[in-house]
C-alpha positions as CSV (number, residue, x, y, z in Angstrom):
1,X,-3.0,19.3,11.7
2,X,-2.8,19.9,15.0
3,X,-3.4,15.3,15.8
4,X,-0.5,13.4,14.0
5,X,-3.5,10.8,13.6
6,X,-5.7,13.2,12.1
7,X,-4.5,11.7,8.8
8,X,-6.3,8.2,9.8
9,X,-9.3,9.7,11.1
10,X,-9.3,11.7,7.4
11,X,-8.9,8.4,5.6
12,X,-11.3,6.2,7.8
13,X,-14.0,9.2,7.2
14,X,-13.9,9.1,3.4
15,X,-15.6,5.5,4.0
16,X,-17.7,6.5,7.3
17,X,-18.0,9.3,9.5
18,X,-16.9,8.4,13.0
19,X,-18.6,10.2,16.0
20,X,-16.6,11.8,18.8
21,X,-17.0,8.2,21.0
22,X,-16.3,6.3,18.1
23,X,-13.2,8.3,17.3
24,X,-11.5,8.5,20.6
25,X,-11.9,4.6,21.1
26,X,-9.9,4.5,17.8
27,X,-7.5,6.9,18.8
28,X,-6.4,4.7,21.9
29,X,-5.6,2.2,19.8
30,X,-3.5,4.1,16.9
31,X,1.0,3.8,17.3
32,X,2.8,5.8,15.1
33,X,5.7,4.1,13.5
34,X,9.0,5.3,11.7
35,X,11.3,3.3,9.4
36,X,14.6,4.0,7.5
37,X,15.0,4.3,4.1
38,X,15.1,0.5,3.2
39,X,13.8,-0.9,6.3
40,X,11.2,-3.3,6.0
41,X,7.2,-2.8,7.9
42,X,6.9,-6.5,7.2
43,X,9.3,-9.3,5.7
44,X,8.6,-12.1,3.8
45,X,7.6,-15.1,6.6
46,X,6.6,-12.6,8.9
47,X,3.0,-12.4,10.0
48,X,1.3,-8.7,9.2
49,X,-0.1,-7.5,13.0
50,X,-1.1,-3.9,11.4
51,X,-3.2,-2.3,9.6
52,X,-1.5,1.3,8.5
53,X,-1.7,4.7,6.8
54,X,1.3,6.4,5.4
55,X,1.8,9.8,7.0
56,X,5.3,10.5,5.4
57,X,6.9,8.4,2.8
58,X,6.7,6.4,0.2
59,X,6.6,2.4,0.1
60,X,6.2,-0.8,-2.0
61,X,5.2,-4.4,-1.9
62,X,6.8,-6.9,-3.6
63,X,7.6,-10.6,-4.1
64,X,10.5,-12.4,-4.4
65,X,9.6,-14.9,-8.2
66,X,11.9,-19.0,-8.0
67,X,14.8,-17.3,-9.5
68,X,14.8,-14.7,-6.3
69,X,13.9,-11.8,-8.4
70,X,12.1,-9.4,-7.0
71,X,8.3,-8.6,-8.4
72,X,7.0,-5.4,-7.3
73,X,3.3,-5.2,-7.3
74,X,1.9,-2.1,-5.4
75,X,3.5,1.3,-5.0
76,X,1.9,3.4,-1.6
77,X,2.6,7.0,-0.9
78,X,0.8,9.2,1.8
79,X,-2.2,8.8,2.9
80,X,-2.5,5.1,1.2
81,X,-3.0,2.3,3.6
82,X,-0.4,-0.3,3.7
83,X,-0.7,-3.6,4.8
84,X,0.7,-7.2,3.5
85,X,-2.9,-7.9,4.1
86,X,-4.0,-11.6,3.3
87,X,-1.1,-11.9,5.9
88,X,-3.0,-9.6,8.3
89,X,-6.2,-11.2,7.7
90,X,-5.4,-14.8,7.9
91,X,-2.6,-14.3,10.2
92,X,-0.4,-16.6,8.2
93,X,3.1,-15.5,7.4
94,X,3.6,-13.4,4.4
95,X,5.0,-14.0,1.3
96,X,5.2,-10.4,0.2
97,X,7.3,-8.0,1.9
98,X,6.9,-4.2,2.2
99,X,10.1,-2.0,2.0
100,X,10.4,1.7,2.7
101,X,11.6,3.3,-0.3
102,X,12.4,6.8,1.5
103,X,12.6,7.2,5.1
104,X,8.5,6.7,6.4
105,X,6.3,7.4,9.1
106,X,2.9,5.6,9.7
107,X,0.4,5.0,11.5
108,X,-1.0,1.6,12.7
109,X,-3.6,-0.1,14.4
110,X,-3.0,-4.1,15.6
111,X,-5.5,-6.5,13.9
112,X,-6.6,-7.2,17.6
113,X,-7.3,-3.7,18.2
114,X,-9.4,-3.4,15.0
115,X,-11.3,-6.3,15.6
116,X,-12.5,-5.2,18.8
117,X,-13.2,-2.1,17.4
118,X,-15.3,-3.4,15.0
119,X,-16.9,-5.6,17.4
120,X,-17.9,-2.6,19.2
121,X,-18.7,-0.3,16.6
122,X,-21.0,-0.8,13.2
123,X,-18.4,2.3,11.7
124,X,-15.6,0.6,12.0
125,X,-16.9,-2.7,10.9
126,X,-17.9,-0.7,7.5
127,X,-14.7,1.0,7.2
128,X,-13.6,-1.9,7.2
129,X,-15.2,-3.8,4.6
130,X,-15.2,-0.7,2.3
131,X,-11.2,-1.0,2.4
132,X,-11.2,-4.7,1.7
133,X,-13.2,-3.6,-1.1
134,X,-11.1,-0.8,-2.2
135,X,-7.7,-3.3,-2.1
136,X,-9.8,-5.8,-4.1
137,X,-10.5,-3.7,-6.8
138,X,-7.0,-2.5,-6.9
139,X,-6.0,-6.1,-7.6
140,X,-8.1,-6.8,-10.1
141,X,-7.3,-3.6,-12.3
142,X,-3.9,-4.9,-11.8
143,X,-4.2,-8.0,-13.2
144,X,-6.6,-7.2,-16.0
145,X,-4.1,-4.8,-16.7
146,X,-1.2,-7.4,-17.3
147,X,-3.5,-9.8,-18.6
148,X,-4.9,-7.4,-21.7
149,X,-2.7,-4.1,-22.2
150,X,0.6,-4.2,-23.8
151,X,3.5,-3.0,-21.7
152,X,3.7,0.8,-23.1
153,X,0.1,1.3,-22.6
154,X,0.8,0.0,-18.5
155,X,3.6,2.7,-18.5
156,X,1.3,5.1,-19.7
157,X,-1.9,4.2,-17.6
158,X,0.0,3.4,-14.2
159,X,2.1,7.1,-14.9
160,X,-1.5,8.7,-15.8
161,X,-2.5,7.6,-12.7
162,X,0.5,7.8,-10.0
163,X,3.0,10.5,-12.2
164,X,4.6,11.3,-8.5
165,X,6.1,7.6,-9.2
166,X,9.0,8.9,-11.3
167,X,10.4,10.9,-8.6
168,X,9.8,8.3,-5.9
169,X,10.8,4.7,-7.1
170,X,13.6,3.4,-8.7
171,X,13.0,2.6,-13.0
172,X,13.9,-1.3,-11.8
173,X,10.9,-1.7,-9.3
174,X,8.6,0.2,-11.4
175,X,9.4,-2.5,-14.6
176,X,9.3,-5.6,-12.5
177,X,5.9,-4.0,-11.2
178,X,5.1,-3.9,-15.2
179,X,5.7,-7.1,-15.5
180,X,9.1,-6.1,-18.0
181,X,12.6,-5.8,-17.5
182,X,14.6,-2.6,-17.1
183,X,15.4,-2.2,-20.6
184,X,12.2,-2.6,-21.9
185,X,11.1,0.4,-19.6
186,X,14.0,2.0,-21.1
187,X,13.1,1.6,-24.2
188,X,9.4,2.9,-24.2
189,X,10.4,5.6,-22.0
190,X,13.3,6.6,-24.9
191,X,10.0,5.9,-28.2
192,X,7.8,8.2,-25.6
193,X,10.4,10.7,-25.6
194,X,11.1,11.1,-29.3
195,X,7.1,11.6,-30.2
């Protein structure tokens, strides 16, 4: 693509179209953003100022459980958005952090950027709410998910679903994410393997 934020403007369309105005007000406001393997885009007690796409990369969310564990609970590759987004939307500091699992470049818009976007434009007040929408129903799959499937059939659905995650995140984040510890995993992957 000849735009490095050609990959927003893809995503933002798949909700609503944007026009030509609409798009190069956006534009202004876009920053593209590079992190390390294992850097953090936002740490737990820090507030979440953007709202991003994944151009290159792969990251995940996670909490940190009493005992300091940590509970991963969403996986993002490109051209996912990323966001610790009740942070972002009540602008209180997070709880979860998001870590870079391989080196990661993104693009971001500022929550005061998007709000006066979508102050000024009905398109990118809908894009908007369609996401919200999008990351609520996410959530709740998840946690019907936990709440009535046993562990192999997670395993099965969320590899059905993301089979890139193999290759991308460590067996340890992808139990906790489960909801299991590593040896369980292990152990479904070894009953898989042998049917």
């Amino acid at each position: 693509m000849s735009d490095k934020f050609d990959i927003l403007k893809n995503a933002f369309n798949q909700f609503a179209p944007f026009n030509e105005e609409e798009w190069a007000a956006t534009r202004n406001c876009l920053k593209e953003r590079t992190f390390k393997k294992g850097a953090f885009l936002c740490r737990n007690g820090q507030v979440e100022n953007y709202l991003s796409i994944i151009a290159k990369g792969t990251c995940r969310g996670f909490y940190n459980n009493k005992e300091g564990e940590e509970i991963s609970v969403a996986f993002m590759f490109p051209n996912d958005f990323v966001s610790a987004y009740y942070s972002f939307l009540t602008k209180r500091p997070s709880l979860m952090a998001i870590q870079a699992v391989s080196a990661t470049t993104i693009i971001s818009i500022s929550y005061a950027d998007l709000n006066t976007l979508c102050d000024s434009y009905k398109t990118a007040e809908r894009i908007g709410r369609l996401n919200a929408e999008r990351i609520y129903r996410r959530k709740e799959e998840r946690e019907i998910a936990l709440l009535t499937m046993s562990a192999k059939e997670r395993y099965l659905d969320l590899i059905n679903r993301s089979p890139e995650l193999l290759q991308k995140i460590p067996l340890k984040h992808i139990a906790s994410y489960l909801g299991i510890k590593p040896e369980s995993l292990s152990r479904i992957r070894k009953q898989l393997a042998s049917n």
